[in-house]
N, C-alpha and C positions, 0 to 999 in steps of 0.2 A: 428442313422438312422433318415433322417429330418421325414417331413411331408407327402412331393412327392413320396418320396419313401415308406414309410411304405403304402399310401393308393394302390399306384400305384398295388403294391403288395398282397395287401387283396382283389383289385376288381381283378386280374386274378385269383387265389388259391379258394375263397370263393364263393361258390355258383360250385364250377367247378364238373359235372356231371360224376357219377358213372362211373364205366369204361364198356365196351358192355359185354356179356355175356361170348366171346371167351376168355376172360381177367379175367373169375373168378376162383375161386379155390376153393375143398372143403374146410373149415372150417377146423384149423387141434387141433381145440381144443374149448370144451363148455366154458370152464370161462380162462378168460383172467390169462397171470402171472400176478404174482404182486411182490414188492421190502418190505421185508421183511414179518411181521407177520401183523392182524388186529390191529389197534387201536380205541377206542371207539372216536366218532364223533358227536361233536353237533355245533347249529349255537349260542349256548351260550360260548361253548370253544373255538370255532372258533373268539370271539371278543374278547376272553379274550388272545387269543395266538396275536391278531393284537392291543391290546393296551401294553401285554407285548413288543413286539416287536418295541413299537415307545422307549422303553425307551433304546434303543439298537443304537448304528451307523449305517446308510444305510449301506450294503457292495450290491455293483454291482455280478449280473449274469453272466455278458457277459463277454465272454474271455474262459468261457468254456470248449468250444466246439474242439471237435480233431479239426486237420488242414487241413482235408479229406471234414469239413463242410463247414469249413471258407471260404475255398477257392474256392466252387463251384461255376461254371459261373451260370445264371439266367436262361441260357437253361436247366443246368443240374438239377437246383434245382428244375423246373416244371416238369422234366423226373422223378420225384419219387412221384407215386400214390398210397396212398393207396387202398389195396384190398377189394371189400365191402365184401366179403365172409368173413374177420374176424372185422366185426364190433361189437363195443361191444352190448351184449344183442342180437345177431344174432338169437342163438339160444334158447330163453329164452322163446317165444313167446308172447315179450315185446312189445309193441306198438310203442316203442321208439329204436331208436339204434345211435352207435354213430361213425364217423368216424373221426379219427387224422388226423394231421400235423406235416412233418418230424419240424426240426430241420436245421439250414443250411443258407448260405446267409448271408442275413439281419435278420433272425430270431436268434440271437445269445445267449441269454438268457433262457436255460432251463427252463419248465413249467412245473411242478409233476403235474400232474393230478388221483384222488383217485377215488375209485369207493366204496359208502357206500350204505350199505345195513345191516339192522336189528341194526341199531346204531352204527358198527362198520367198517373204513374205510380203503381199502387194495389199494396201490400205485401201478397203473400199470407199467412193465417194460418196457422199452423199449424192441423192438422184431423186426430186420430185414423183419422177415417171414409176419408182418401188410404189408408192400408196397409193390410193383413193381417198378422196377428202370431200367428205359432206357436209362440213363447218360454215358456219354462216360469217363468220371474221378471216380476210383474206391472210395468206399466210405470206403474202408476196416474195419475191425472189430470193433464194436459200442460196448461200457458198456451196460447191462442190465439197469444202473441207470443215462441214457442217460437224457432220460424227452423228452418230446415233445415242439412243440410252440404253440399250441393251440388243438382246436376238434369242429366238426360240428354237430348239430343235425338234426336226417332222423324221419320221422315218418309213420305211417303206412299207410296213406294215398295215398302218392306219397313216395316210397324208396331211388331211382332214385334219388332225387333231394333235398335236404336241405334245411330248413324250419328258420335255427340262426346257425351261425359260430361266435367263440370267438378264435379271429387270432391277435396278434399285441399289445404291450402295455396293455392298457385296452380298447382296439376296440372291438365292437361288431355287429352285425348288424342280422338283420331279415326280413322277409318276408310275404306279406298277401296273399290272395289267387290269384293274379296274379301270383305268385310264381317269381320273379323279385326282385333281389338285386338292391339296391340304395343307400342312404344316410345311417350314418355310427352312434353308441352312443358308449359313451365312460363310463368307471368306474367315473372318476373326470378331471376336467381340472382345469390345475395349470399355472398362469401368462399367459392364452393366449391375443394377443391383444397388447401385452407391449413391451415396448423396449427390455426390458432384455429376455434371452433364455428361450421359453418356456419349462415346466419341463411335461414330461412323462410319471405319473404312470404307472407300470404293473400289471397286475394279472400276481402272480409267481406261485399260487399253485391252481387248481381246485377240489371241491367236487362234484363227477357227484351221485344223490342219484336218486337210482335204483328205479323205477316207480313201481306200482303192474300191474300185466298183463292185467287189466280191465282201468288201470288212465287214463284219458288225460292230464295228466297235468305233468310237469318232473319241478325238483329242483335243480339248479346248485349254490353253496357257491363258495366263490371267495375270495383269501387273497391277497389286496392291498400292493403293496409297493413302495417307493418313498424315495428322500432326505430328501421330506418336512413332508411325512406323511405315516400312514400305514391304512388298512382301511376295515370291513367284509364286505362282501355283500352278499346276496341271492337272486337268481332270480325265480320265481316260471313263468315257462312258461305254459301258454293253446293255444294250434294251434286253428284256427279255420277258416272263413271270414279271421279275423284278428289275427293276432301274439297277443296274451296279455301278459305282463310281469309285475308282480306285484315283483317292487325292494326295498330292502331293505339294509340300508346303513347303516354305525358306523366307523367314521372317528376317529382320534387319531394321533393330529398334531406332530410332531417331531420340528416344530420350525415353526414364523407365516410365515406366503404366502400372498404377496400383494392382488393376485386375485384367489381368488378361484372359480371353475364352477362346481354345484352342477346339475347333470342330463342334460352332456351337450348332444349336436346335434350335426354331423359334415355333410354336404353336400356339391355339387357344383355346382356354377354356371358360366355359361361362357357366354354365350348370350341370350336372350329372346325380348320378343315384345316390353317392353318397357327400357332397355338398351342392344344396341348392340355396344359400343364398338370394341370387338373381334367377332363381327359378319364376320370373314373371312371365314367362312366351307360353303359349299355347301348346309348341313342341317339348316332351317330358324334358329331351338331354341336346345340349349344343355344346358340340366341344367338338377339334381339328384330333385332338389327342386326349385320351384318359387316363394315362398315368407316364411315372419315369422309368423304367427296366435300368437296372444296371449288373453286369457280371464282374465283380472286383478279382483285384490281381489275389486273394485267398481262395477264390472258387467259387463266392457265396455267390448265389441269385435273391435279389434284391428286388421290390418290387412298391413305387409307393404314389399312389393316387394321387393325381393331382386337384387343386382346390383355387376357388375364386376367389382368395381373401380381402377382410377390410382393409388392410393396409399393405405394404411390401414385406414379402417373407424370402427370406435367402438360406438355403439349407446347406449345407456342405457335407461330402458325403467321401467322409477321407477315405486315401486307396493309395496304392503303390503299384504301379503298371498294371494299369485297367484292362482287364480282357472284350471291356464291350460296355456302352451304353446305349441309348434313346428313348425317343419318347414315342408310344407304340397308341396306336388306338386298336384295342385287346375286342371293344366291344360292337359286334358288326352285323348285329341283328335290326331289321330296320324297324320294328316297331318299336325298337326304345329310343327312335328318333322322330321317326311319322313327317320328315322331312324329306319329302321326292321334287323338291327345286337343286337344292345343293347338295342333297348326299353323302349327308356325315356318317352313314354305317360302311361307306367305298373312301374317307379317307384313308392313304395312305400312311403306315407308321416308317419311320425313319432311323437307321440302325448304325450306330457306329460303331467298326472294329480298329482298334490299332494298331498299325506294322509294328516293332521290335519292342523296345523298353522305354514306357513313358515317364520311368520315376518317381518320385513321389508325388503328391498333387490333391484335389478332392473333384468327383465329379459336384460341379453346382448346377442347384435348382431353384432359378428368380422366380417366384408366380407374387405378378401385379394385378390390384382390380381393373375389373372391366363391368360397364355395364350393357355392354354387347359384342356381339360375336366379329363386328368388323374391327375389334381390337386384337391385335395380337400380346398376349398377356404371359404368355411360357416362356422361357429360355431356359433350356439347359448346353452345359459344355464343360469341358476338362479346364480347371484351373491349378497349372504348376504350382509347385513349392516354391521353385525357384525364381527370382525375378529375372525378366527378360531386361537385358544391359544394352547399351549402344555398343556399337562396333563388333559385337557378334552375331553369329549365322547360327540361327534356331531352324533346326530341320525337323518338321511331323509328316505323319503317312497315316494314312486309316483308308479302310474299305467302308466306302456311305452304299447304306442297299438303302432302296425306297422299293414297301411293295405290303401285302397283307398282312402278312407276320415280320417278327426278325427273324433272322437267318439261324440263328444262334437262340436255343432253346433248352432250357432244361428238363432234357428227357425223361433223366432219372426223378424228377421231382415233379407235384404235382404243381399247376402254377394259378392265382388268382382271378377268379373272372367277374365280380363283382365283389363291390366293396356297398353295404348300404349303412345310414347311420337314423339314429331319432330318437326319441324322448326313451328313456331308461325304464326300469321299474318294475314289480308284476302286475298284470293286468286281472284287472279286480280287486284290488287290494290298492287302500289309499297311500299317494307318495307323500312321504314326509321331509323329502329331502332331495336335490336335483342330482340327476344323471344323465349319461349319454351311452343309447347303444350303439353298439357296431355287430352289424353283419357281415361276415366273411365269408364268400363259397370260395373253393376250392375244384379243381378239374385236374384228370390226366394222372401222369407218371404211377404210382403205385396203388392209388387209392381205388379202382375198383376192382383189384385182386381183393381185395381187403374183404375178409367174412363179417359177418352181422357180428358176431362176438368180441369182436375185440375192444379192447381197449386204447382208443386213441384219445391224446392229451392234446390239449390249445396250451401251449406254453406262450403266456402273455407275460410282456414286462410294460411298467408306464416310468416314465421321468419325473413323475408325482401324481400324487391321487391317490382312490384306492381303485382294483378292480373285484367287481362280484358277479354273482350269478353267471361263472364262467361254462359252456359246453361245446360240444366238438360231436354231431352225429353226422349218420349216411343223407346224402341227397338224396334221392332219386332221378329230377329231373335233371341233372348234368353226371350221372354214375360217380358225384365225386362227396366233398363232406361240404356241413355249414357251420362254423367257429363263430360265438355269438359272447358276446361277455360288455355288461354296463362300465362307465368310468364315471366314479364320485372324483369330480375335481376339487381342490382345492379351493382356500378364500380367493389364490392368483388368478389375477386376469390372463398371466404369460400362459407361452403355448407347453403342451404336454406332449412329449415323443411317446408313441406307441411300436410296439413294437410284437410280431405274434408267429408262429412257425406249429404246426403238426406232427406231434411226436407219436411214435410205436415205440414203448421201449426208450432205447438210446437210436433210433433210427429218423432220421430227422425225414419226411416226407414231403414237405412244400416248400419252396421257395419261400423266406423271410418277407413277410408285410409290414409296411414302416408306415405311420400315418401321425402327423403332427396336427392332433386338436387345440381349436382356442376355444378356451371356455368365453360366453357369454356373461355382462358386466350383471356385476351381483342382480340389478336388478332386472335383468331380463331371465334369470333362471326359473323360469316357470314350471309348475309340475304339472302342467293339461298340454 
């Protein structure tokens, strides 16, 4: 299953709301079946069965599945809902409860999913009587030791409506209190960006550990598996404002991997204010997310828009024990969307912090074309210096928030809220030669102490080119500034790093904006 289609897939099914009341059913049972007896359950056995297991041949999942699944059309496979009357912990008066995912389609790959409680972990069966199915292709009689493709989490809150769905490979995704799915995280990315085919871990098996009736907090383990590697995870979830997910990793290479992505991101971008390319839709901006945030292990905040490009662009963005990155959607005013079906001014941005010392490494940032929004076209994630080897134990931790902002903000500085771009030049006066401007505002941290008198500097640098007709004045309608300066590029088609920050002085007042231009082939350089 490529890319298009697995996300294409998780934004319909995930997030997709309970069925109305006419559509429930009693309960026809307090505790779920299960597929066989208890087994004792820990997240130390759980690493210890995922590093026994790298020293094993992959064998593939897929293939399965009866011929009754395989074969279903895409209508038929969204005609099978499950029932929230048998959701797990329904009747438990659990704070948490949890709803499946058939099996079928493009989900080919069985998923055991366990339910532990008191240290010991009982395998749910498969059970017809969980769904409703309005398909017109019979689905006829399923194994009890079918498996599922994934499960969503409902909390007590809002029942109604799902709060984290783990659907697809190792996709995951969550929500803050906009309650709005968006952008997508994954267990690991393997070769994305490269030539050669990218590789698609799965979580094959999940530990759902049963909450106490008072927790807010729920614990889902996770057993990696892959060609290149196998790998535990645990996720300790707290709903709140914001989704928290405090993860935990332990990889166990089976052979090395060029590029490995440690806590990656997956979003989309298709057009925004300052690249519209595929600005063809009616709607001004569609995008999951609009730019990368990152806080490197020197202090700096970093900040740099993301773009549709003509071809694959792979950035790297070296560091040395990362204090935080993600991919933020900054801009949440809804008329620069004019979209009230999906809601892209309520997606949420996604924030990664990391537990102790990540060492050297570079955050990377893939952006692939898309010619529309059911593509998921972003990746960003931490890529080590080091190569991950067979026969050792790679341990990460990060805190994933999903929610309006990141967590982690810098105060002190003022930070980016548009980035706009377009033909260079002054106006009224004939262009004799091509450019490109950039518009920058600026919001927050210092800049409305700032008096009318001052003098503040756009400290721009380019990778090549010239820059002119640089300025740096007061906003008014955001109390902050607007940093405007053209780029004469070069005869190069290659891309041009930008680079611009807001001086006082020696006082440095904005967060660093980074924007990698491609200039247009000689002969599209138009000066109208």
């Amino acid at each position: 299953m490529d890319r298009r289609t697995l996300i294409k897939t998780f934004i319909a099914l995930a997030g997709v709301q309970a069925l109305p009341l006419s559509a429930l059913l009693t309960s026809r049972q307090a505790q779920a079946d299960t597929v066989g007896g208890p087994q004792p359950f820990s997240y130390g056995w759980l690493k210890s069965r995922a590093r026994s297991l790298a020293g094993e041949p992959w064998q593939s999942g897929e293939g399965d599945l009866p011929g009754s699944l395989k074969d279903l059309s895409w209508d038929d496979y969204k005609a099978i809902r499950f029932r929230p009357a048998e959701a797990l912990w329904r009747n438990d008066d659990n704070p948490f409860q949890i709803q499946l995912f058939h099996l079928g389609l493009y989900f080919k790959s069985p998923v055991r999913i366990h339910e532990v409680e008191d240290g010991q972990a009982r395998e749910l069966a498969y059970d017809p009587g969980y769904f409703r199915y309005d398909g017109e292709q019979p689905l006829g009689t399923l194994p009890r030791d079918l498996g599922y493709a994934g499960f969503r989490v409902h909390f007590h809150t809002d029942y109604k409506r799902d709060l984290a769905a783990f659907l697809g490979a190792s996709y995951f995704r969550a929500v803050g209190s906009d309650m709005q799915y968006g952008l997508s995280a994954r267990g690991l990315a393997i070769n994305t960006g490269l030539s050669v085919e990218e590789e698609f871990p799965q979580f094959t098996e999940f530990w759902l550990q049963k909450p106490a009736a008072d927790s807010h907090q729920m614990v889902v383990y996770a057993l990696l598996d892959s060609p290149s590697t196998t790998g535990a995870y645990a996720f300790t979830m707290t709903p709140g404002r914001d989704m928290v997910m405090q993860v935990d990793v332990a990889l166990y290479p089976r052979k090395p991997m060029e590029r490995v992505g440690i806590a990656p991101l997956t979003s989309m971008y298709q057009t925004g204010e300052n690249h519209r390319r595929m600005a063809n839709d009616w709607r001004p901006e569609i995008h999951d997310s609009d730019g990368l945030a990152v806080h490197n292990g020197r202090g700096e905040w970093l900040w740099r828009p993301l773009v549709n490009p003509r071809s694959v662009r792979v950035n790297s963005f070296v560091d040395n024990n990362p204090r935080g990155f993600g991919l933020l959607q900054r801009d949440r005013d809804f008329a620069n969307y004019q979209d009230d079906g999906v809601f892209y001014d309520k997606r949420p941005s996604a924030w990664v912090e990391p537990h102790g010392e990540w060492g050297p490494g570079s955050v990377m940032l893939v952006e692939i074309p898309t010619r529309d929004e059911t593509f998921d076209n972003i990746v960003a994630f931490w890529n080590p210096d080091e190569p991950l080897t067979s026969g050792t134990e790679y341990l990460f931790g990060y805190t994933l928030t999903w929610g309006a902002e990141a967590p982690e903000r810098p105060d002190s500085l003022a930070t980016v809220q548009a980035t706009r771009t377009g033909i260079g030049g002054v106006i009224g006066q004939e262009r004799t030669y091509f450019s490109w401007r950039f518009a920058v505002d600026f919001a927050g941290g210092p800049l409305p102490m700032l008096s009318d008198n001052v003098e503040v500097e756009p400290v721009i640098t380019a990778s090549r080119g010239r820059i002119e007709i640089t300025s740096a004045r007061p906003l008014a309608s955001n109390g902050g500034y607007r940093a405007m300066f053209d780029l004469v590029p070069d005869d190069s088609e290659e891309p041009i790093d930008l680079r611009l920050q807001l001086k006082l002085g020696d006082q440095v007042l904005t967060e660093t904006w980074l924007y990698q231009y491609m200039p247009p082939p000689e002969g599209e350089r138009t000066f109208d």
